[in-house]
N, C-alpha and C positions, 0 to 999 in steps of 0.2 A: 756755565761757570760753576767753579764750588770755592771753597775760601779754603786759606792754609795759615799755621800760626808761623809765620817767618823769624828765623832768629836775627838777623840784622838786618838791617836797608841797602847802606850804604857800603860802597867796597871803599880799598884803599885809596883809590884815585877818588871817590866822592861822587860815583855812580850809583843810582837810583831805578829799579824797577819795581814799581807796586804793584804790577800785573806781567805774571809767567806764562806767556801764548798770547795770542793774536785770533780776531774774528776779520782783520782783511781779505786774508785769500790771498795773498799776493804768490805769485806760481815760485819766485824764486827764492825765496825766504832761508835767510841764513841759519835764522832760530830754529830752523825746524831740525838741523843736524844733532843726530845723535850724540855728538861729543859733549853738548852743553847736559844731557841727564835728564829730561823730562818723563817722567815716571805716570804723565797723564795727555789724553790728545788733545794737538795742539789748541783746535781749535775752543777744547773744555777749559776757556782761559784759569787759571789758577788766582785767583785776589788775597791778596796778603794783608788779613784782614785788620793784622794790628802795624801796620806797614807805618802809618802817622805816630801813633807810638813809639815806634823806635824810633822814625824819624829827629823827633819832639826831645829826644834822648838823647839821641846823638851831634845836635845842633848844641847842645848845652855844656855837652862835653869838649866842646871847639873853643879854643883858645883864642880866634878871630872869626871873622865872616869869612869865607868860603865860594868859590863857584859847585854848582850842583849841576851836572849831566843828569839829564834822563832821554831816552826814545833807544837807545842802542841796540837794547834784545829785546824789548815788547814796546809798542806804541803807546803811550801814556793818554792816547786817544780812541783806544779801541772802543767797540759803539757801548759796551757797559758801562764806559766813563762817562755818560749820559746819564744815567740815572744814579752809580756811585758815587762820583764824585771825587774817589779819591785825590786825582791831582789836583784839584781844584784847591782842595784841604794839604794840601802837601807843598803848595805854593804861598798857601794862608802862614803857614810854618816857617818857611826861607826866610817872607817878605818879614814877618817878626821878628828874625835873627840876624837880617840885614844883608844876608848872603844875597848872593846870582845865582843865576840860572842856564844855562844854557840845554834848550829841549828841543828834540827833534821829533817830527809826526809828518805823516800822512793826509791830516784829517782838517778840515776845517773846524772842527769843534774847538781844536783853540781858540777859535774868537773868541767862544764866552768868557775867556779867562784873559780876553786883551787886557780889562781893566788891573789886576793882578799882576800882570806882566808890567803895565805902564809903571804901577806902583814901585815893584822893583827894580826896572831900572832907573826910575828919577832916583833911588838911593841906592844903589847898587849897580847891576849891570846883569841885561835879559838879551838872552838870544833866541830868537826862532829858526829852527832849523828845518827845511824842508825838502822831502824828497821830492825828484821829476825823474821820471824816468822815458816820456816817450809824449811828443805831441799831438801823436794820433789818435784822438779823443775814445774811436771804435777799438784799438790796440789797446789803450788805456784798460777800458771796462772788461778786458780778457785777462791781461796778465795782473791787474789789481782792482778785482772784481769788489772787493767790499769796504771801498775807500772811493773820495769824490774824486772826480777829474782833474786831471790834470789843468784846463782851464779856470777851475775853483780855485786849486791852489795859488795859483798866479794870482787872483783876486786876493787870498789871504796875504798872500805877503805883499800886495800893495796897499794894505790897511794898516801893516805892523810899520808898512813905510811912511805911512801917512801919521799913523802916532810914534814917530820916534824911536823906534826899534828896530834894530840891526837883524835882517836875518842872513842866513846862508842856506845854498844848497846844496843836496847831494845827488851829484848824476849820476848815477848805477843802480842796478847794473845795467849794461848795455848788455844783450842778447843776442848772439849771432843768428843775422837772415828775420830778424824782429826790429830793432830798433836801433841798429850799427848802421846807421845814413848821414850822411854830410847834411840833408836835409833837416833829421831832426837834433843833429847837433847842436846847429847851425838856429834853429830856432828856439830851442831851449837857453841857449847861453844869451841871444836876443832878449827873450821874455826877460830872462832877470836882469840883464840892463836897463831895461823898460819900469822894471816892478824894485830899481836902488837895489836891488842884492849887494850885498858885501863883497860875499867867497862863495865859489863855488870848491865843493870839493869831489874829487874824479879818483878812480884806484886805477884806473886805465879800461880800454874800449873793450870790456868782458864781462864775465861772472865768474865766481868761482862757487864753488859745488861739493860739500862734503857728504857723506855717509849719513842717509838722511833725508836732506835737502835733495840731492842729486835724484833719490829716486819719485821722488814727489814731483820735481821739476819734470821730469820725465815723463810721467803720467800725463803730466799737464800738457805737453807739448802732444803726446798721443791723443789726447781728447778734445784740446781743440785749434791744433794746426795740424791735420790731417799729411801724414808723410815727413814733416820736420823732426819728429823723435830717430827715426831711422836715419834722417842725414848727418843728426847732430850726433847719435852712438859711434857710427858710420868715421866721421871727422874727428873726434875728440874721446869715443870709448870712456874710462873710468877717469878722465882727467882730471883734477883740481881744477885748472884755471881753465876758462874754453875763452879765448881769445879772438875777439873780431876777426877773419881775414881780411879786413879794412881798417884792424886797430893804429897802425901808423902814421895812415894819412889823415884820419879822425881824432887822434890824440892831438898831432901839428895842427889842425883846424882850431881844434878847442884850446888849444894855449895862443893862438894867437887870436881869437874873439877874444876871449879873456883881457890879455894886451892892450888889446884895440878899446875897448870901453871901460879899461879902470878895475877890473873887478879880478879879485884877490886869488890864485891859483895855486899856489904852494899850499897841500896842505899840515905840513908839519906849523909851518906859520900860522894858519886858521885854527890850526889846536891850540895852537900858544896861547893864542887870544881868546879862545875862546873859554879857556881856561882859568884865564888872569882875572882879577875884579879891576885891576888899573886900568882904566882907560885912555893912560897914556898911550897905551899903544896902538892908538889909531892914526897918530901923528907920523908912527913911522909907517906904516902900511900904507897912508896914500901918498907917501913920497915913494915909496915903493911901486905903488903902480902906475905911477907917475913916469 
């Protein structure tokens, strides 16, 4: 890691990353595309060391409370949030300005910060947002080698469920001839019925791959699925989007599990909300999935 002096925090929409790169590993990572401008490797996460600073700055400058994103480009839980701390102190910050939250991660290490989270949303409104990508625990430890299991995660968001907090998740990407099965569709959208999820949110049964990304995934598949780089080149060449050839009947699977147990699948609507501090709008959502 090394520190950098950031000149703002927060974008226009009120998005937040205190930390530039990721120590997961995950093979498929958006961030790692060239077009976002990272000027150092990925993995040498960047800490924005006056990151609270600004934050502290620009919550003051806010004419009302606010919802606040963060996990979008780097995990607000990568393993040096263990000893820095930042998010911790950047949720100390909200909870004082009375703002929400809405934060997505990988990691179990949010728990420590359940107490924080509870805080904010008894006066405001916290979201946990988590990704799942595949229920096969060994699949897991490959394509997101430095982040907990998928069966952990499950355990977390049945603790956010147990204190009162709404989470959501994100199922992507699906990987062709990896984790595009009925089977682990079909038990992912399960689990979060099981574990109260809200919403789950889907971009469809793929991944997409930039300048960057693409060639890192690729490695990764060369290294350790022996023969699936050459199928996947093979199939899809320099493509942006590499689409399940099961994405049809695995998208219709997942919107009707969705259907079937309540749980929120539009995601233009789970932005909405998740977006908003009113919590009226959960009144219309479960008549919606109703």
């Amino acid at each position: 890691m090394h520190t950098i002096q950031a000149k703002s925090i927060l974008s226009a929409k009120n998005g937040m990353n205190l930390y530039w790169g990721c120590q997961h590993g995950c093979i498929y990572c958006d961030s790692r595309s060239r077009c976002y401008r990272m000027d150092h490797r990925f993995e040498d996460v960047a800490v924005k060391e006056n990151g609270i600073e600004l934050l502290t700055a620009a919550l003051r400058r806010k004419h009302r409370p606010c919802m606040i994103g963060t996990g979008a480009m780097s995990d607000p839980y990568t393993p040096i949030e263990g000893e820095l701390e930042l998010t911790r102190r950047a949720l100390e910050v909200i909870a004082r300005h009375g703002c929400g939250i809405a934060i997505q991660t990988k990691s179990d290490l949010i728990l420590r910060d359940l107490d924080l989270l509870a805080k904010i949303h008894r006066r405001s409104k916290a979201v946990v947002q988590m990704t799942l990508t595949t229920m096969d625990e060994g699949l897991c430890r490959l394509i997101e080698p430095g982040v907990c299991t998928t069966a952990r995660r499950i355990e977390v968001l049945k603790e956010f469920q147990r204190a009162g907090i709404p989470t959501v998740v994100w199922l992507c990407p699906i990987l062709p001839w990896l984790n595009d099965t009925e089977e682990n569709i079909r038990g992912i959208v399960e689990s979060c019925a099981d574990a109260g999820v809200r919403g789950i949110i889907q971009f469809g049964m793929g991944v997409t791959l930039r300048g960057g990304s693409r060639e890192h995934y690729y490695s990764q598949l060369d290294r350790k699925f022996p023969g699936l780089k050459e199928r996947t080149v093979r199939t899809y060449g320099s493509a942006y989007e590499l689409r399940s050839p099961h994405s049809r009947e695995l998208e219709a699977l997942f919107h009707r599990l969705c259907g079937k147990y309540g749980i929120w699948h539009d995601n233009d609507q789970i932005f909405r909300w998740m977006s908003r501090l009113e919590e009226d709008q959960l009144s219309f959502f479960h008549q919606e999935a109703i």
